[in-house]
Backbone bond lengths (Angstrom), bond angles and torsions (degrees), N, CA, C in turn:
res aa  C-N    CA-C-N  psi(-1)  N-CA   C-N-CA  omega(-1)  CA-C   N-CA-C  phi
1 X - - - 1.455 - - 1.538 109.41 -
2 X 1.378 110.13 126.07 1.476 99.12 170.18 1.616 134.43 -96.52
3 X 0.948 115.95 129.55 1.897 103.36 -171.27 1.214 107.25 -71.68
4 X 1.511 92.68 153.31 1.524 115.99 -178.28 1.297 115.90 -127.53
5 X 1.305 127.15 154.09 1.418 138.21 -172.97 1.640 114.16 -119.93
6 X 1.532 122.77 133.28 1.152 113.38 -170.38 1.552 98.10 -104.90
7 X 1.275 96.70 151.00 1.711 122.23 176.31 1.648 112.65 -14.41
8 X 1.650 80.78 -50.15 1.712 79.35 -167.81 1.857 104.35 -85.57
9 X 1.226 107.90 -43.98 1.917 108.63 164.88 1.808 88.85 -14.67
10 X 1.434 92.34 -65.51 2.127 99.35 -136.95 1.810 92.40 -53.06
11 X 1.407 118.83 -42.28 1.265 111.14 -168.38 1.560 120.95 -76.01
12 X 1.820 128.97 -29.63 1.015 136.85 128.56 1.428 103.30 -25.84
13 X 0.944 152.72 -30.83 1.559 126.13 -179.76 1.210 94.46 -97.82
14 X 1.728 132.18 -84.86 1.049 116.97 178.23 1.461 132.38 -18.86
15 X 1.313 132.34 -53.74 1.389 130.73 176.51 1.776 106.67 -55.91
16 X 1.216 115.54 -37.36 1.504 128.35 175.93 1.989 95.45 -64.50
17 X 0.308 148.52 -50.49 1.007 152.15 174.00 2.018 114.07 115.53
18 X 1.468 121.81 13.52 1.369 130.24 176.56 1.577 109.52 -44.79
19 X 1.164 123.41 135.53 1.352 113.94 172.05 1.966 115.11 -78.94
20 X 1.434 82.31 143.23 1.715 91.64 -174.96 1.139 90.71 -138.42
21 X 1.932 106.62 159.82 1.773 98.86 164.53 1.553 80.93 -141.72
22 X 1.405 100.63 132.06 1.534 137.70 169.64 1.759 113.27 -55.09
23 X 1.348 104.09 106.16 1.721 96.54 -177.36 1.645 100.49 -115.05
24 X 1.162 125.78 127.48 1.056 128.75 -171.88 1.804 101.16 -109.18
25 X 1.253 98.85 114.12 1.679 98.57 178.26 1.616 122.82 -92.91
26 X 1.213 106.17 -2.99 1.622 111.05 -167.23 1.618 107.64 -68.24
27 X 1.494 99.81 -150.17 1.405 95.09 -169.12 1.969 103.14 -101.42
28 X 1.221 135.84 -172.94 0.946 121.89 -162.58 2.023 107.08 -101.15
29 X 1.598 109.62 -0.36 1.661 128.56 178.08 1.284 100.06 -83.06
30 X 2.130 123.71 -40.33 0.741 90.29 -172.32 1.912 129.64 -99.91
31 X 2.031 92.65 -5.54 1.281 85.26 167.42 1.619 132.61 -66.13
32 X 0.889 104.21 -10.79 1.339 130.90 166.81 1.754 116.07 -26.74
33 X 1.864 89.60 -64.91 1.120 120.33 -152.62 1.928 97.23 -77.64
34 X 1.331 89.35 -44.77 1.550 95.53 172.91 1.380 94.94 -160.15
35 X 2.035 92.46 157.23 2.031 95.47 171.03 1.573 91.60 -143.78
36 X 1.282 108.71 -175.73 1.301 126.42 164.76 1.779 105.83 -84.68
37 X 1.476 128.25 146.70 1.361 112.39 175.29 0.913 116.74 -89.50
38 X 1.996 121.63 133.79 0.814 139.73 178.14 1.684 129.60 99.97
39 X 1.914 83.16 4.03 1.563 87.80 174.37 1.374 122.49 -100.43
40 X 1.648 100.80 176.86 1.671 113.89 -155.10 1.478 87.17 -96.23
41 X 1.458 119.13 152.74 1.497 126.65 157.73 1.559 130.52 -118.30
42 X 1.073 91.39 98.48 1.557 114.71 177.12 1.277 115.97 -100.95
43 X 1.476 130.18 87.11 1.642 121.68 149.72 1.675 120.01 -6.88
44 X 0.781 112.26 139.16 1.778 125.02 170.47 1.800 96.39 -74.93
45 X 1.019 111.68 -73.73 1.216 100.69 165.77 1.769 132.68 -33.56
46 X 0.930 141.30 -36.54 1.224 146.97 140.17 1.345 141.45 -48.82
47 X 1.187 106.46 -44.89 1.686 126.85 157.72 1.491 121.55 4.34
48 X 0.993 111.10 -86.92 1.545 134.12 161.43 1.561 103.16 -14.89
49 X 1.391 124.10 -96.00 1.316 122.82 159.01 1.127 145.90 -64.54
50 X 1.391 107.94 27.93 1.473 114.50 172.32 1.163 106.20 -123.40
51 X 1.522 131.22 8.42 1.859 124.08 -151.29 1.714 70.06 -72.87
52 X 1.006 168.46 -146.91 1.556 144.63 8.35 1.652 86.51 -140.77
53 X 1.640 115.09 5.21 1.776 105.86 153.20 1.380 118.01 -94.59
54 X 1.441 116.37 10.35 1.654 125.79 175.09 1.604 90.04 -74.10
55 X 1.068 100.25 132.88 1.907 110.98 176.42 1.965 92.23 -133.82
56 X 1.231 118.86 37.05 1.902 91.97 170.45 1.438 124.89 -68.64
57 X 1.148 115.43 141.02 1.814 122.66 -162.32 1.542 87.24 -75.51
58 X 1.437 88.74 -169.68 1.834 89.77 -144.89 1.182 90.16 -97.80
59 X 1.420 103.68 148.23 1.820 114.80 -173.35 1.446 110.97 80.54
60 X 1.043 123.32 -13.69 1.520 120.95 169.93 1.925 123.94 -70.39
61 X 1.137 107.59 125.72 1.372 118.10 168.60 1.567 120.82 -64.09
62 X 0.986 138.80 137.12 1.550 146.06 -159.22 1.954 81.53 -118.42
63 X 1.497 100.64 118.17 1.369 104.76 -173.51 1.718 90.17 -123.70
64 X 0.934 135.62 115.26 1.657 162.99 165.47 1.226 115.07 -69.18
65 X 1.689 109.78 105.31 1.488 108.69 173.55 1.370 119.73 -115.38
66 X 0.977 147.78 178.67 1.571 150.06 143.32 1.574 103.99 -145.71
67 X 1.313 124.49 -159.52 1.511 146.03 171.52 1.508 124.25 -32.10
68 X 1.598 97.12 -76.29 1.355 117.19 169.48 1.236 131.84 -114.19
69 X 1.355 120.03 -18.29 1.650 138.42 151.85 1.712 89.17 132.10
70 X 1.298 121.12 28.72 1.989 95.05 -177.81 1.765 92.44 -96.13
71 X 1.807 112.36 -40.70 1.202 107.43 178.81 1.707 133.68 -36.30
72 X 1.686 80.86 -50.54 1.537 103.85 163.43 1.520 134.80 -43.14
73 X 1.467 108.58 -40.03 1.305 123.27 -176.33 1.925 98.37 -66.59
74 X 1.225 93.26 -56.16 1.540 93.74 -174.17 1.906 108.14 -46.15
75 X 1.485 114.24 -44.75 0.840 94.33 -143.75 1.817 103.72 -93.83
76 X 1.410 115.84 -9.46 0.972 137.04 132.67 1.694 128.37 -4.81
77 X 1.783 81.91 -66.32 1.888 95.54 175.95 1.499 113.32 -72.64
78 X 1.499 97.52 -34.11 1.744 92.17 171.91 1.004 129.73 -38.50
79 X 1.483 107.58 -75.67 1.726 134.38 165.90 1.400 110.65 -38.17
80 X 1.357 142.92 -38.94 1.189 130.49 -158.64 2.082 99.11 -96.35
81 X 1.780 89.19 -22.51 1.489 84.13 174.88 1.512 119.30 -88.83
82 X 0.931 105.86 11.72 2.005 121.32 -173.48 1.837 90.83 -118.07
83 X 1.450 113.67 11.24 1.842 114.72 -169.76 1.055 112.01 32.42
84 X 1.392 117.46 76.58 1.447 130.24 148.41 1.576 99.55 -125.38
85 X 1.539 96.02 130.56 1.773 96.29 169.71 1.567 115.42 -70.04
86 X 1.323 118.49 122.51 1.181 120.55 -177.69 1.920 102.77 -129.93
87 X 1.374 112.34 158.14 1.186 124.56 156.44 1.307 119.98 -125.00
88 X 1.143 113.70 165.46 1.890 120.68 -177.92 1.794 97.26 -109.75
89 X 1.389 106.29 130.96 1.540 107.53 175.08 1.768 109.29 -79.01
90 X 0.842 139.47 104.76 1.447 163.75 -146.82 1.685 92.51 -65.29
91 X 1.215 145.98 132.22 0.907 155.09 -173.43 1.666 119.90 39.97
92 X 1.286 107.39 9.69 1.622 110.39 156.98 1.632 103.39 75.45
93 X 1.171 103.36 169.99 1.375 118.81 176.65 1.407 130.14 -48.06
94 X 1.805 109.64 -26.58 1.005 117.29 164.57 1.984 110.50 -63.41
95 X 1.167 125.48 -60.73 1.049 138.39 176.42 1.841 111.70 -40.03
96 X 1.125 90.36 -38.26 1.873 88.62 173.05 0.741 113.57 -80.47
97 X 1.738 137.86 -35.71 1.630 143.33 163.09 1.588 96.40 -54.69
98 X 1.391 139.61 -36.34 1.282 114.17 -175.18 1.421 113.41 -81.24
99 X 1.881 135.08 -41.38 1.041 145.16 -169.30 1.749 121.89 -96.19
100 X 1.690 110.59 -25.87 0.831 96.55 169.09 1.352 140.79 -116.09
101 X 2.052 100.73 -36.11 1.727 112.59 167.12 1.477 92.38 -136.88
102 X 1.374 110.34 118.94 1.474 121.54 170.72 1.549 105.10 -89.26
103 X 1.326 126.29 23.85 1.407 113.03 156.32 1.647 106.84 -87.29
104 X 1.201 113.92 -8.65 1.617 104.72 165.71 1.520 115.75 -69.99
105 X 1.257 97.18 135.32 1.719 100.84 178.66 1.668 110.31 -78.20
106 X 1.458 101.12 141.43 1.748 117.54 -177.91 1.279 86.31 -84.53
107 X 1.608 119.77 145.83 1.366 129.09 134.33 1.519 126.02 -136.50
């Protein structure tokens, strides 16, 4: 099972100031369209051969987003199976535009 973090968890940490590093798994149109700040964009599809551009500083959690959070899950399992601690952000980016900053655009 992989853990997941909800919208509001991720910002409780962030505002705490915990280190996290933002993995954005979607596609590269839609980070585009909107991201979380300060995150990395990595395709799900790519993943696999790209883990060794993950740079999170030490002690930082690798928090996994996409759309709705299923992308996430996958990519989640990657990372944790390559042993990197990772989490999946629980209903995705959409879900943080609803609970936490609705200046992110829904699509």
């Amino acid at each position: 099972m992989i853990p997941q973090i909800s919208p509001l968890e991720l910002k409780r940490w962030l505002d705490a100031g915990q280190p996290v590093f933002l993995l954005d798994v979607r596609q590269p149109e839609e980070h585009a369209y909107c991201a979380l700040p300060g995150s990395v964009l990595i395709p799900l599809g790519e993943l696999p051969t790209r883990l060794e551009e993950l740079e999170p500083a030490a002690g930082a959690t690798v928090v996994v987003y996409c759309h709705h959070g299923v992308r996430s899950l996958s990519g989640a399992a990657i990372l944790r199976q390559a042993g990197i601690d990772a989490v999946s952000l629980a209903g995705g980016i959409d879900r943080w535009s609803l609970t936490v900053d609705p200046s992110v655009p829904r699509y």
